[in-house]
C-alpha positions as CSV (number, residue, x, y, z in Angstrom):
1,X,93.1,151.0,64.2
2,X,92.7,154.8,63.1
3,X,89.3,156.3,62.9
4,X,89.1,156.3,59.1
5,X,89.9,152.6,58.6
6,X,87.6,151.4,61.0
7,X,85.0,153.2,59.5
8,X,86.3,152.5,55.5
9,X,86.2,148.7,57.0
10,X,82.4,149.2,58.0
11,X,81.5,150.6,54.7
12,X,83.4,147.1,53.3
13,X,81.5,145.1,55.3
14,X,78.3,146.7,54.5
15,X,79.3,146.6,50.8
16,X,80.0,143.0,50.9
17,X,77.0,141.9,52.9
18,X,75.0,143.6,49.7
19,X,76.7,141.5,47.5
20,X,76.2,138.8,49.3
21,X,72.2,139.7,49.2
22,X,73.5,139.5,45.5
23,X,74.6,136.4,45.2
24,X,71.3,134.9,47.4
25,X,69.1,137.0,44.8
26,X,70.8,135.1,42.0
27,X,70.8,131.5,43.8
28,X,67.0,131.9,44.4
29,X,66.5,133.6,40.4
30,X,68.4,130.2,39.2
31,X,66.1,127.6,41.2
32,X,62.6,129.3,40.3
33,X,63.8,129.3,36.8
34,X,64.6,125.4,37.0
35,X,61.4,124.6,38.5
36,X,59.4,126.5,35.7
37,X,60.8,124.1,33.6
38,X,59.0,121.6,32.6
39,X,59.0,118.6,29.8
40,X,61.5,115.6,29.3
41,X,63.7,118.5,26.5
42,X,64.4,120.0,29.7
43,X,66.5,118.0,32.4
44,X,69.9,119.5,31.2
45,X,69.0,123.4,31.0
46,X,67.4,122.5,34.7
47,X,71.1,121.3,35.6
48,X,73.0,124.2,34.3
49,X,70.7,126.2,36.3
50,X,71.4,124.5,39.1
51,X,75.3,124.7,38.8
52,X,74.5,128.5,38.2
53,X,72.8,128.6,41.5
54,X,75.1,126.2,43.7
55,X,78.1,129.1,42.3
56,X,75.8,131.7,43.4
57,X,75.6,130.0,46.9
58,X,79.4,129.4,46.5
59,X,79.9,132.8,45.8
60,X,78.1,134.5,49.1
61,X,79.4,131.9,51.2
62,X,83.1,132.9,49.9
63,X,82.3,136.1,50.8
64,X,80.5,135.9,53.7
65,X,83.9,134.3,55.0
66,X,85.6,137.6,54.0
67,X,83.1,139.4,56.2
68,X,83.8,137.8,59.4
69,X,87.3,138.1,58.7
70,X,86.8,142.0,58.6
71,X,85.4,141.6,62.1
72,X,82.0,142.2,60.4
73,X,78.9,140.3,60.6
74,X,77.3,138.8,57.5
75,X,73.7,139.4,57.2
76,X,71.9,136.5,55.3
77,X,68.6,136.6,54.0
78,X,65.7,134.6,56.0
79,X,63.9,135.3,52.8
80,X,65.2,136.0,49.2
81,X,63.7,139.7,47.9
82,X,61.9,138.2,45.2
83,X,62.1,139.4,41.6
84,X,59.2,141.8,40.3
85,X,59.0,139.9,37.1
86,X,57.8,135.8,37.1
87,X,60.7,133.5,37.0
88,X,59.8,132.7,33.2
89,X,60.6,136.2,32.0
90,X,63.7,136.5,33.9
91,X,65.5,133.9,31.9
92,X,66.1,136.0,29.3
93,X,68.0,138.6,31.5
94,X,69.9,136.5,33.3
95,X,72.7,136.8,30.7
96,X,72.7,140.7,31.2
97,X,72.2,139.9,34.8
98,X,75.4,137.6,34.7
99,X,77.6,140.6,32.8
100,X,76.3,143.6,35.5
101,X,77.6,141.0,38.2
102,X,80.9,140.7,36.6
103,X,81.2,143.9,35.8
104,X,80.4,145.1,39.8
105,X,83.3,142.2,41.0
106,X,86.0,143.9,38.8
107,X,85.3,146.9,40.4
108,X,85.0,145.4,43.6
109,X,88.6,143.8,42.5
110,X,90.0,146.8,42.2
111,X,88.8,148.3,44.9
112,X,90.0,145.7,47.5
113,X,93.7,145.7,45.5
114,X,93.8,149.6,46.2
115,X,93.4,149.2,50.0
116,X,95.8,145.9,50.0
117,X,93.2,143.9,51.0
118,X,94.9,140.7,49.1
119,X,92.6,138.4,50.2
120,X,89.5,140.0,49.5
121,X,90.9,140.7,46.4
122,X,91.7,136.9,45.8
123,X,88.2,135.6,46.4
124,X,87.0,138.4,44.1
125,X,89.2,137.5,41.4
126,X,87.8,133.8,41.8
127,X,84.7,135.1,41.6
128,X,85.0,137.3,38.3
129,X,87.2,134.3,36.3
130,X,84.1,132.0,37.6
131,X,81.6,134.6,36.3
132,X,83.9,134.6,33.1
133,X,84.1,131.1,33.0
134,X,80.4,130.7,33.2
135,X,79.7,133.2,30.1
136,X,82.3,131.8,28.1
137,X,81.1,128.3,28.8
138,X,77.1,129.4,27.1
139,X,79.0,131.3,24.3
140,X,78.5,134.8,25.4
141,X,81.7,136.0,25.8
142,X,85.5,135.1,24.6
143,X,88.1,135.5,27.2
144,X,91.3,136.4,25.8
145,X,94.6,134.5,27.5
């Protein structure tokens, strides 16, 4: 492998292990938001959560994958980084949160279809039409066919 591809693999990797931090940031976001919610109005919001945070582990394991297929190392989190602001108040960014995520695996599309990295670029186009999927689904967004 020539010197610059090893080290524009490395940088990949060290992208990808970030967004699998990502993906463990969101996972852990979802759950502390589902057990803040409390009352018998509540079971079904706690269960969309909870889909939103088993696609979130989905997500990083998909990539994770990717990484060891690079020849990388994936490096998960012993311990979530927490969120500075209480699980309560998060919930209302969490749509935001959901369209900066889906806006970073476009670009993250694109980037792995300009170095022909088809497979990368696969599991990242899952991941954006999941993303999509999941806004459409609470009314935030209208994809287009």
């Amino acid at each position: 492998m020539k010197p610059y591809q090893d080290s524009a693999i490395r940088r990949i990797v060290e992208l990808l292990n970030g967004d699998i931090l990502r993906e463990f940031q969101t996972a852990d976001a979802c759950m502390r938001k589902a057990t803040c919610l409390s009352g018998k109005d509540y079971p079904v919001v706690r269960r969309q959560i909870a889909v939103c945070a088993a696609a979130a582990l989905k997500n990083a394991t998909a990539l994770a994958a990717e990484v060891l297929a690079l020849g990388g190392v994936p490096i998960i989190p012993r311990h979530p980084i927490r969120h500075w602001l209480p699980a309560s108040r998060t919930i209302a960014l969490y749509p935001g949160t959901v369209r900066r995520m889906l806006t970073h695996y476009r670009r993250r599309f694109r980037m792995a279809d300009r170095l022909g990295l088809l497979r990368l670029r696969e599991v990242f186009g899952e991941i954006v039409a999941s993303k999509e999927q999941h806004l459409a689904h609470n009314g935030l967004i209208q994809i287009h066919d």
